[in-house]
Structures are given as structure tokens and as C-alpha cells.
C-alpha positions in Angstrom: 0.0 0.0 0.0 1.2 3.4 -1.4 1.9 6.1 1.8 -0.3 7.9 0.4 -2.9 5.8 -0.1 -5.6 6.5 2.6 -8.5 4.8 1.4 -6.2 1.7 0.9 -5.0 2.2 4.4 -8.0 2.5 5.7 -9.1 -1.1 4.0 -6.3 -2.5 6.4 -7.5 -0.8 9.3 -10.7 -2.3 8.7 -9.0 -5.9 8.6 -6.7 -5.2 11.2 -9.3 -3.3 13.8 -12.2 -6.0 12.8 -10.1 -9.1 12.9 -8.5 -7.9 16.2 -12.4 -7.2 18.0 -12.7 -11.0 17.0 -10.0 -12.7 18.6 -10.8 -10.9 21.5 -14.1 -12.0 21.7 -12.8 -15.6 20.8 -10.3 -15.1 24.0 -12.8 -13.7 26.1 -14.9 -17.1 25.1 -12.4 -19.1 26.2 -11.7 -18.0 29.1 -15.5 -18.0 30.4 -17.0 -14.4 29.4 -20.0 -13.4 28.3 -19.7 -11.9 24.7 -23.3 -11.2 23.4 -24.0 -7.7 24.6 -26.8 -7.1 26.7 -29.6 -4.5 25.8 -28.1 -1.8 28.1 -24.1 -2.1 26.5 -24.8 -1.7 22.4 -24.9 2.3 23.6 -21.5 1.7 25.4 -20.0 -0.2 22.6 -21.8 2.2 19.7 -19.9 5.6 21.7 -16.6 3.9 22.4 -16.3 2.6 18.8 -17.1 5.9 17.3 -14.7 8.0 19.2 -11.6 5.6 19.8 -12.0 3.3 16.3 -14.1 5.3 13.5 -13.1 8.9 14.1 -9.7 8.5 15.2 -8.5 6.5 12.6 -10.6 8.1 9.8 -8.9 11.5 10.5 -5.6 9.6 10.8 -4.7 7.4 8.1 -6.0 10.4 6.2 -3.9 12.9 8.0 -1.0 10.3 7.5 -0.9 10.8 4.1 0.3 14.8 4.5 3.1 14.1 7.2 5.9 12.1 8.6 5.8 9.3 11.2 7.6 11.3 14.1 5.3 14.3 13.6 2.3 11.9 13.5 3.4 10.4 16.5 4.7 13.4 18.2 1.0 15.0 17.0 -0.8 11.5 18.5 0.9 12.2 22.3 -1.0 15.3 22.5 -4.6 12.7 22.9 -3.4 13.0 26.8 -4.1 17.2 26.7 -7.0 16.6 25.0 -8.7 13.6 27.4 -7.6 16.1 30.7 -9.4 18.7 29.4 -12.9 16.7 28.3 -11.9 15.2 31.7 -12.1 18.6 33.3 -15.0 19.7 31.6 -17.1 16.9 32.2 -15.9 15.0 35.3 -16.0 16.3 38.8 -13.3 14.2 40.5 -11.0 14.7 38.0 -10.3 18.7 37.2 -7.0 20.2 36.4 -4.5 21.8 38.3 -2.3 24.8 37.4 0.3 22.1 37.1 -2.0 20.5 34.6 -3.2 23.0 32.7 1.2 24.4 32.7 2.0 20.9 31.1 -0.9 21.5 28.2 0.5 24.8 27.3 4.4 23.7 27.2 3.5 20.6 25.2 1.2 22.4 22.7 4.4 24.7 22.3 5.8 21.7 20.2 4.0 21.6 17.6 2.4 24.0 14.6 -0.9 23.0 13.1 -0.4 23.8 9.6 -0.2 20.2 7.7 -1.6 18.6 10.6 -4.7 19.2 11.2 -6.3 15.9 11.0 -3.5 14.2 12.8 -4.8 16.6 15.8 -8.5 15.8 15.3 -7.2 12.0 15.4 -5.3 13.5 19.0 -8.9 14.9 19.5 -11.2 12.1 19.2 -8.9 9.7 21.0 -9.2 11.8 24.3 -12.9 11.9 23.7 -12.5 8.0 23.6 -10.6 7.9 27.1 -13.2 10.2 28.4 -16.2 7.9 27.3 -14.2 4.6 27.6 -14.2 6.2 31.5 -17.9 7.0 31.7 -19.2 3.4 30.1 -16.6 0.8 30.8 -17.3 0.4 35.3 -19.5 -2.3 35.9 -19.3 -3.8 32.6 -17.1 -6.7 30.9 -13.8 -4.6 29.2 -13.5 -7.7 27.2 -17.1 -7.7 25.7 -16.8 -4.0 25.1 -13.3 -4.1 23.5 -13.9 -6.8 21.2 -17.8 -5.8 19.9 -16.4 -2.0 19.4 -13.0 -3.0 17.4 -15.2 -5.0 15.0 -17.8 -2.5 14.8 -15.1 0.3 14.2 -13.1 -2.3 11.8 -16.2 -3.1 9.9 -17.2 1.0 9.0 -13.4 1.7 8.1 -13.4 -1.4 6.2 -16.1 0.0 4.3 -15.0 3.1 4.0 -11.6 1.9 2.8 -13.8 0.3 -0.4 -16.1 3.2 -1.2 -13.1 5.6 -1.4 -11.5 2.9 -4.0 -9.1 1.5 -1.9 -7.5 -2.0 -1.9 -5.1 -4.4 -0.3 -3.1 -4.9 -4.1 -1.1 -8.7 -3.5 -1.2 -9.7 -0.5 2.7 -11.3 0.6 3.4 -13.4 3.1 5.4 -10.4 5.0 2.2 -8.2 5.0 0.2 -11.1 6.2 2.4 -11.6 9.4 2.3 -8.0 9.6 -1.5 -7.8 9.7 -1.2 -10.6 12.3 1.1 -8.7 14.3 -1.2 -5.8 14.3 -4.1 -7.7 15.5 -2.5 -9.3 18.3 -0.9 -5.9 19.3 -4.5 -3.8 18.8 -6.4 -6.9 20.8 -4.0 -6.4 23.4 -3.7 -2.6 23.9 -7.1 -1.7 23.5 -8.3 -4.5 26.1 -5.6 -3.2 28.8 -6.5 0.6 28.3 -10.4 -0.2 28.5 -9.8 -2.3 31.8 -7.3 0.6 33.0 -9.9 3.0 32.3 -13.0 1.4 33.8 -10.7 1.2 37.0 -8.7 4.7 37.3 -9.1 8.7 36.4 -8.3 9.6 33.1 -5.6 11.5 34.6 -4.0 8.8 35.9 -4.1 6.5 33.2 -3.3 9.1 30.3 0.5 9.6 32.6 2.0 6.9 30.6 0.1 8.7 27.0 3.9 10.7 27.3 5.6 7.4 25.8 3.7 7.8 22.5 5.8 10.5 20.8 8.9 8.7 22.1 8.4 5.2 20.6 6.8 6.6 18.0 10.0 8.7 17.0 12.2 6.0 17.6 10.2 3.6 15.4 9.8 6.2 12.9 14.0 6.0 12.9 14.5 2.5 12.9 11.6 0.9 10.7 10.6 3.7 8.4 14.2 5.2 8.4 13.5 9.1 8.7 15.7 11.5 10.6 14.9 12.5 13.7 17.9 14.1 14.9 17.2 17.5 14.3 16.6 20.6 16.6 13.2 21.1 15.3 12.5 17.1 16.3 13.9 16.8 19.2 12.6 19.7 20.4 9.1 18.9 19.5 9.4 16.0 21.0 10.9 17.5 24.3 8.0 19.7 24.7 5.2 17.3 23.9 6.8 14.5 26.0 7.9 16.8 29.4 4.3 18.6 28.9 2.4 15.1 29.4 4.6 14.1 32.4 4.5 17.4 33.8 0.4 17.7 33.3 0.2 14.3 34.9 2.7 13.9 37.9 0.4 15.6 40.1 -2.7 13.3 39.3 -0.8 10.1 39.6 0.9 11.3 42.8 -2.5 12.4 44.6 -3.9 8.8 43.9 -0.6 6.9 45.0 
């Protein structure tokens, strides 16, 4: 698949995100959960797919397309600023603090939002998703949830993916593993930070959002070979990541 190919990207999200919701339902079978949703959770499901599956990834595979990894991934770490201030808005036990709301502004200092725009909606809709992930997930199965929205989300960007004309091209052997390396890793992340989020503030759990940009950089280096040692990287990257730790020090240490 072309980099800029979105639509085509967005085919393999659908396969990836779908296929993923599966084996965790399959897992979550096995192991003795319920997986058919009752009445009361297709609204829970419906609102956690939409903002952490179908409008995340919609604006970013799009958004993808007009920028680099790092700044993608430097762009993605700012989802923490984004679910502390929903957070704030909307929560009463979990409001920010000057030292918060000091963190936001020195990590929004690292980046400009000309070129990517949608990379910061992707930012955007993910903190939505922690926020709503936080409101629906106590008292109900993280499993059932996790697996029923990922196949709901992969199904629409699936479609999507084939309306827009996009396609998979020859499948190899090397994107096949790939795909299944994507799956496991999706089933696996998004079941942890649903559990973690049914469980703990969205302060809390967003403190370790700061190792986004950092992998994600680092990746970007070693996989996808771009440069990353440059002022205007590494400075970006300094900002973004020391404004997430600083905006959540002070919620993890009031909890511990």
C-alpha cells in the first residue's frame, strides 16, 4: 500500500481493527466471558467505537498521508491534553490543576498546526474515547466492550476503505504476518486501556500517553528510516513529552 494511499490504508484498518475485535471476543470465550452484549451495552459499545476506532482513525490514516511518522506520533501524544481537558469539563473528580493546565501549554508549544490538522483531530477524538471509555466501561465486561467496538469500528473503516476505492493490491506473506502482528498488538492494547480506564481517572491513566511520541519517533527512525535528529525534532518531541509528564505527575501522585 502506497503512503499515500488513505483509502487503501483504511481497507487495512478495517481488517486489522475487525479481525482484532474477533480474537478478543474468541479469547474472552475461552476464558468464560460473556460476549453477546446485553440491551443496556450496544450504547457503550456504539460511543466507544465511534470516538476511539471510526473517528480516530478516519482522520488519521487520512492525516497520515500529508506528514511524517515522528510528527504523527509526536502530533498522536498530544490525545493526553485533549482527554484532561474533556476530563475537566465533564468529570467532577478529575479537574486540572495549574500544574496541569502548565503541562498542556508547554506541550502544545511543540508543535504548529499547519499540515496537521487531522492528525490533531485523530489527537482529539482519542481523548474523547478515554473520556467515554471512562464513563461506560465500570461495571461492565472490558473484554465484551473491546472486542464488539473494534469489530464495529473495523467493519465501518473497512467499508469506507472500499467506497473511497481502496485496496489491499497482492497480498505477501510479509504483510500477512504483519497484519497478524497488528491484530494481536490492537487486541491487546485496547483490552488493557479499557480495563485501565474502567478502574482509574483519566488523569491517571493518560500519565503513561507521554511514551507515545517517544516510541513513536524512535520507530519512525529504525523501521521507516527518517531523521529524527534535528533541533526542530527533538525539540518537538521534548516539549510534547515533558508537557504530558508534567500535566500528569500531580494526578498520579495524589492517587498513589
Amino acid at each position: 500500500i502506497a503512503a499515500g494511499d488513505s483509502f487503501s490504508q483504511l481497507g487495512f484498518a478495517g481488517w486489522r481493527f475487525t479481525l482484532a475485535g474477533v480474537l478478543v471476543l474468541l479469547v474472552a470465550a475461552c476464558m468464560g466471558h460473556r460476549i453477546r452484549p446485553k440491551r443496556g451495552e450496544y450504547r457503550a459499545i456504539f460511543m466507544i467505537s465511534l470516538f476511539q476506532s471510526m473517528l480516530q482513525y478516519v482522520c488519521y490514516y487520512i492525516g497520515l498521508a500529508g506528514t511524517t511518522g515522528t510528527k504523527a506520533s509526536v502530533l498522536s501524544g498530544t490525545q493526553t491534553f485533549f482527554a484532561l481537558l474533556l476530563a475537566h469539563a465533564l468529570l467532577e473528580n478529575d479537574r486540572l490543576t495549574r500544574r496541569k493546565t502548565l503541562g498542556c501549554v508547554l506541550g502544545f508549544a511543540g508543535f504548529r498546526l499547519h499540515g496537521d490538522g487531522l492528525i490533531l483531530l485523530s489527537a482529539v477524538s482519542a481523548g474523547a474515547g478515554a473520556l467515554v471509555s471512562r464513563i461506560y466501561t465500570p461495571g461492565r465486561d472490558p473484554m465484551l466492550l473491546t472486542g464488539w467496538q473494534l469489530a464495529l469500528g473495523g467493519t465501518f473503516l473497512g467499508l469506507l476503505g472500499r467506497v473511497g476505492g481502496g485496496a489491499l493490491g497482492s497480498v505477501t506473506a510479509g504483510g500477512a504476518a504483519l497484519l497478524g502482528y497488528m491484530i494481536v498488538l490492537s487486541a491487546a492494547a485496547f483490552t488493557i486501556w479499557t480495563a485501565l480506564l474502567g478502574r482509574f481517572p483519566v488523569g491517571r491513566v493518560s500519565l503513561f500517553g507521554f511514551l507515545i511520541p517517544v516510541f513513536g519517533a524512535v520507530f519512525s527512525a529504525l523501521v521507516l528510516g527518517e531523521n529524527i535528529m534535528t533541533v526542530r525534532n527533538l525539540l518537538s518531541l521534548l516539549l510534547v513529552s515533558g508537557g504530558i509528564a508534567l500535566a500528569n505527575s500531580a494526578a498520579a501522585s495524589s492517587k498513589s
